[in-house]
VOVEX-297000 format. One record per residue (C-alpha): residue in one letter; z, y, x. Coordinates in steps of 0.02 Angstrom, whole numbers, plus 32768, in hexadecimal, padded with zeros to 4 digits. Layout:
REM VOVEX-297000
AZYX
...
This chain:
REM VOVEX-297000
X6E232E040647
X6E0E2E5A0700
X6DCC2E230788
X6E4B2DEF080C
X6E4B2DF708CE
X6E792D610933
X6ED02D5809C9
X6EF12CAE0A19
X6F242C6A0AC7
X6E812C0C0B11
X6E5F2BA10BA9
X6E4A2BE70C58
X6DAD2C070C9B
X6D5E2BBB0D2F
X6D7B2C370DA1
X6E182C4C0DF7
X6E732BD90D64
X6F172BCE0DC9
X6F1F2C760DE3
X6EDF2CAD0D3E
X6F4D2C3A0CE0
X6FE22C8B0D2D
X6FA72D410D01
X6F892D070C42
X70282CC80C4D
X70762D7F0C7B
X6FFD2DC80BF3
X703E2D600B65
X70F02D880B9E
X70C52E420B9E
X70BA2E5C0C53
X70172ECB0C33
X70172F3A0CD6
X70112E9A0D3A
X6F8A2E2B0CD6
X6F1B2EC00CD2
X6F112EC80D8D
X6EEE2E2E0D93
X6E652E0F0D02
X6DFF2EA30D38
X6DB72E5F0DDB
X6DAB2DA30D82
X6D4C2E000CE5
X6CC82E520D5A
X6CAF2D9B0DB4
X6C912D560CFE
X6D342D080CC1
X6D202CF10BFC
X6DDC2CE80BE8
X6DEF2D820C4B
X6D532DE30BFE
X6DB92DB70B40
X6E632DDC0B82
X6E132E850BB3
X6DD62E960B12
X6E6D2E7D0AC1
X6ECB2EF80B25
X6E6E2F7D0AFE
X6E382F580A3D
X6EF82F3F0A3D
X6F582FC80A98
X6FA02F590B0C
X6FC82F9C0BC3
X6F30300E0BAA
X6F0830A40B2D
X6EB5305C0A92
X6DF6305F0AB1
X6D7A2FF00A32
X6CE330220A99
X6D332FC30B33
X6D7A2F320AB6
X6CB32F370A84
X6C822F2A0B37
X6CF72E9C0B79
X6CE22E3E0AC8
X6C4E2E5D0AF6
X6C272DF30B9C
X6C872D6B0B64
X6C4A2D460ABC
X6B9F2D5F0B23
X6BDD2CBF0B8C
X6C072C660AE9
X6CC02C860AD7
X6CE52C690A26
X6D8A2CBE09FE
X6D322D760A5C
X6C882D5709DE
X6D162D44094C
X6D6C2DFC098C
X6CC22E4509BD
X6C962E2508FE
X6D3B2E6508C0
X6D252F150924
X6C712F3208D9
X6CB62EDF0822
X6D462F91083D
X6CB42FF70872
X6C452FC007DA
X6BA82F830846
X6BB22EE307E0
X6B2C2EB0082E
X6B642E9108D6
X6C0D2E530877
X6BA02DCA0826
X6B402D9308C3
X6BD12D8C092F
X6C5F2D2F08AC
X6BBA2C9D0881
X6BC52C71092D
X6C7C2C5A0943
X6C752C12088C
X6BFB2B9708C5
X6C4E2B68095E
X6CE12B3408D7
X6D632BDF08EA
X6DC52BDD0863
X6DE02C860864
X6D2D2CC30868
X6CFD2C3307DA
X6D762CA50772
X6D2A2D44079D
X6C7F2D14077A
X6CB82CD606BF
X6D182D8A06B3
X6C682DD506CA
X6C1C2D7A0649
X6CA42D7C05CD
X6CA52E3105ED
X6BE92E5005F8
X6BF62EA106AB
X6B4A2EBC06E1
X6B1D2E22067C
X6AED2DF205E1
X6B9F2DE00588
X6BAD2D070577
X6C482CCE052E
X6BEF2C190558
X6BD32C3C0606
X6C762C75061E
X6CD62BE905DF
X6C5F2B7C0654
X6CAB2BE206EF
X6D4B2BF306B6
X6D512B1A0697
X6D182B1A0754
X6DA72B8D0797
X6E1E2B490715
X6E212A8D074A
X6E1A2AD807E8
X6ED62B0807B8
X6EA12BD4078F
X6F3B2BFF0719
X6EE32CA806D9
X6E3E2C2B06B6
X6EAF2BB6066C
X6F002C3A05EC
X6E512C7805BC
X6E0F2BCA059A
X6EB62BAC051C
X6E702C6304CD
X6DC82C2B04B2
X6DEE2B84047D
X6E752BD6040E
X6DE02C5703C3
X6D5C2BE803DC
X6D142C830436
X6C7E2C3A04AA
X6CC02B8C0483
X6CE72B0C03EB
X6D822B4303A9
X6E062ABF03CD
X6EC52AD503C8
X6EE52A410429
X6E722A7904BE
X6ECB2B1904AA
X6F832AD904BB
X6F2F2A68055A
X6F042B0305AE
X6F922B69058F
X70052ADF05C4
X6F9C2AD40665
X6FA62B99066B
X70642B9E063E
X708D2B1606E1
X70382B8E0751
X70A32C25070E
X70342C7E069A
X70A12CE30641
X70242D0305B7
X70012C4B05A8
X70B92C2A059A
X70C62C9C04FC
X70432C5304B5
X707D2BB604D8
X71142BE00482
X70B52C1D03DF
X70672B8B03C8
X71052B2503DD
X71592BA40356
X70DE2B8402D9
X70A72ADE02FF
X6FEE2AEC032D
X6FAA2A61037D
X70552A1E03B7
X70F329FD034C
X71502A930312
X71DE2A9F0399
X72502B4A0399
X72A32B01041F
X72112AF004A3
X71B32B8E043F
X72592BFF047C
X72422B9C051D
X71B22BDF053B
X71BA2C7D0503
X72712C9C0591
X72022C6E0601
X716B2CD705D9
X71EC2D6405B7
X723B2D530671
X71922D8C06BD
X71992E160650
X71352DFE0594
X71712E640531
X71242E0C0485
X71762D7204DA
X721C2DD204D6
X72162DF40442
X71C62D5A03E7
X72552D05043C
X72E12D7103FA
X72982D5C032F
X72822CA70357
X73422C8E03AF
X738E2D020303
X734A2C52029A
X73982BDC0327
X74392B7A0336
X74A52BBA03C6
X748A2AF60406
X73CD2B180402
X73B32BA1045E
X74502B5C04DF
X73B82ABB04ED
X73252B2F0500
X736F2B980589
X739C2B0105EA
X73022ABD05D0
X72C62B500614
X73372B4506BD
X72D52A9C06DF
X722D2AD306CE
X71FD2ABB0791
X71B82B6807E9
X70E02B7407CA
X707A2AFF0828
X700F2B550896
C-alpha cells in the first residue's frame, strides 16, 4: 500500500484572480511556457495557488526540469499559508525521501483539514509502520475518514481488513460494502475481489454472472489474477451467462469521482 501524490485543480487566490484564473486555465491545458510566466511574479507576491502550481511543476517535470528541492520550496510557502492539497504533496515528497517525519506532520494537517488523499496516506504510515509504531487500528481509523470521503484505494483496504479482520472485527459483509464502494470508484483490485466473493458466495449470494462481471472489468485495467480468475470461471459458464455478464459490464457507468 504506497503512498500516493495528489494533484487537484483549487480555487484562485486573491491576488490577481482574473488573471490568475486564466493562466491556470493554460496550465491545466498544458500551455506550461505561458502559466509559468505568469505564476512566477504572482508566487513571489504570495499567491497560494500559484506557490502549489509551482510546486507541482517542478516535483512534476512539467515546463521545467524536474527539481524536488524547488517542489519542496513552493510546497513549501503555500502549505505555510494553509493550502491543503501543497501540505498533502509536501508530505508525499519527504514520505519518497524517507524523512517520515516531516511526511507525518505535513499529511495530519491536510488530513485534519478533511483531504482525502492525505487521510489515506497517514493510515499507509501506520499500516506500514513508517516512522510510527505499526497500528493496524489506527489505520483503519484514517482510512474510514478518507474512505467515506470517497478514497477508492482507502476503500479497497478497508474491504481487506474487514475481509482479514486485520486491525478490525472481521466482517464479510463490511468487506463486500467497501469493495463495492471501492469497485464504483474504479478500483481495479476491489473489482476482483468483488468478483471473488460473488464466485464463491461470501457475504452475498453466489452469482458467476456478476463474479465474471467483475472480474472483465477488473481485468480491463489490467489484473492479471482478474484475467485469469475470469477465464476458469467463464470455462464453467453458459455462453448466455457470460453474453449477460459482459453486458452487464457495458452499463456499469464510468467511476464517480
Amino acid at each position: 500500500m504506497r503512498v500516493m501524490l495528489l494533484a487537484v485543480v483549487c480555487s484562485a487566490g486573491t491576488s490577481g484572480a482574473a488573471t490568475l484564473a486564466e493562466t491556470d486555465a493554460a496550465y491545466r491545458n498544458g500551455r506550461y511556457e505561458q502559466a509559468l510566466k505568469s505564476f512566477f511574479p504572482a508566487a513571489a507576491k504570495g499567491d497560494r495557488l500559484a506557490q502549489y502550481r509551482l510546486g507541482e511543476m517542478y516535483g512534476l517535470g512539467r515546463g521545467v526540469r524536474q527539481d524536488s528541492s524547488k517542489a519542496v520550496a513552493w510546497y513549501g510557502r503555500a502549505a505555510a499559508q494553509g493550502h491543503i492539497d501543497s501540505q498533502n504533496n509536501l508530505g508525499s515528497i519527504y514520505y519518497d525521501q524517507r524523512d517520515y517525519g516531516k511526511a507525518l506532520k505535513w499529511f495530519l494537517k491536510a488530513a485534519r483539514a478533511g483531504n482525502a488523499s492525505a487521510q489515506y496516506n497517514v493510515g499507509n504510515m501506520y499500516y506500514n509502520g513508517d516512522g510510527v509504531t505499526r497500528d493496524h487500528a489506527k489505520a483503519a481509523e484514517w482510512y474510514l475518514k478518507a474512505g467515506k470521503s470517497g478514497d477508492a484505494r482507502a476503500q479497497n483496504n478497508l474491504g481487506f481488513m474487514h475481509s482479514s479482520g486485520r486491525g478490525v472485527e472481521k466482517d464479510e459483509a463490511r468487506a463486500c460494502f467497501w469493495y463495492k464502494k471501492a469497485s464504483e470508484h474504479g478500483s481495479r483490485d476491489a473489482q476482483a475481489a468483488l468478483g471473488s466473493i460473488y464466485e464463491a458466495g461470501r457475504a452475498a449470494p453466489q452469482d458467476h454472472v456478476e463474479a465474471y462481471k467483475w472480474y472483465l472489468l477488473a481485468s480491463a485495467q489490467g489484473h492479471e489474477k482478474a484475467r485469469r480468475y475470469m477465464e476458469s470461471l467463464g470455462s464453467r459458464m453458459s455462453l448466455q451467462q457470460v453474453s449477460e455478464a459482459k453486458a452487464r459490464a457495458a452499463r456499469v457507468p464510468p467511476p464517480r469521482d
